[in-house]
N, C-alpha and C positions, 0 to 999 in steps of 0.2 A: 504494500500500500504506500502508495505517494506520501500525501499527508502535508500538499501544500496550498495553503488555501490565500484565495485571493480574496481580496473584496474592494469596493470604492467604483466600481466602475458605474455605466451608465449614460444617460443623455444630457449634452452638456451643449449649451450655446456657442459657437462661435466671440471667442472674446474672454470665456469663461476657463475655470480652473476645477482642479478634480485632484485627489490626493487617493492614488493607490495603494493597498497594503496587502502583506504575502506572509505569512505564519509559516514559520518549515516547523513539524510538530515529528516530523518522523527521521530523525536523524540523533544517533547517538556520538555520531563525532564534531567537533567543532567545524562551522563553516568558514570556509575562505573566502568565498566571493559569492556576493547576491545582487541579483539584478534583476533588469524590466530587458523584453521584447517583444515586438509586435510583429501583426504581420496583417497586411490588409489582402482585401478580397484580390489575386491573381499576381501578387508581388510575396517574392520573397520574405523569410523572416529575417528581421534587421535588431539591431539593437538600439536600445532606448536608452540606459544607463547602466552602470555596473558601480558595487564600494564593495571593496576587499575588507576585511577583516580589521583593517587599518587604519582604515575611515580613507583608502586611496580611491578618485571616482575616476569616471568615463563616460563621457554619452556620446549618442550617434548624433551627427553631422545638423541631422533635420530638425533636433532638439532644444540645439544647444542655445543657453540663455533661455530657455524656457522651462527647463527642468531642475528639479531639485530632487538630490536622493540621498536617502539616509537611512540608518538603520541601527537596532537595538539589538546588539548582542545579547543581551542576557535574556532579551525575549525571540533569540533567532526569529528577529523582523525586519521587513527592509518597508520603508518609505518611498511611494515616489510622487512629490507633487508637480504636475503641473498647470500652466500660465499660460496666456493667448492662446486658447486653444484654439485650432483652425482643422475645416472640416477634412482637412489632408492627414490629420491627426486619429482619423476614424481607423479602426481595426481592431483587434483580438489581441489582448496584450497578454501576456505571458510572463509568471516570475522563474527565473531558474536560481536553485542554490547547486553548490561546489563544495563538494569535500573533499580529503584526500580517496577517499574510494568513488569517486566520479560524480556525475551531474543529474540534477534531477527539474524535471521540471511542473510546473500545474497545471491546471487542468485549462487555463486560460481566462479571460473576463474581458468582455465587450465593451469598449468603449466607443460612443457614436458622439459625432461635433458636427450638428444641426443645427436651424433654426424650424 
């Protein structure tokens, strides 16, 4: 069993902001790296943000300045908010965590940027 749960997602206006969160409940070893990606209807899955264990970040290219990501160790949680949302923003966001025994990823969460 996975055991990564997502939530925050949803319909969000163009302009508007939305704070994702991803629970890893099924992991008994420490995570190394947690992140967001997405992947919209007929395009590849890209990445959104990543923070290492370190609090070290990374986003993709289409985000950057508009994302914020962060995350609670002790609650193996990751954060991600973001800002101006635009409906190019719309797709299936996905958290993955990293341990030394490999990647896992959830189940995914819908995020649409409508009017």
């Amino acid at each position: 069993q996975v055991q990564l749960v997502e939530s925050g997602g949803g319909l969000v206006q163009p302009g508007g902001s939305l704070r994702l969160s991803c629970v890893d409940s099924g992991t008994i070893f420490s995570i190394d790296a947690m992140g967001w990606y997405r992947q919209a209807p007929g395009k590849q899955r890209e990445l959104v943000a990543l923070i290492t264990s370190g609090g070290t970040t990374n986003y993709g290219d289409s985000v950057k300045g508009r994302c914020t990501i962060s995350r609670d160790n002790a609650k193996n949680t990751v954060y991600l908010r973001m800002d101006s949302l635009k409906p190019e923003d719309t797709a299936v966001y996905y958290c993955k965590s990293s341990t030394v025994v490999g990647s896992r990823w959830g189940q995914g969460i819908q995020v649409t940027v409508s009017s």
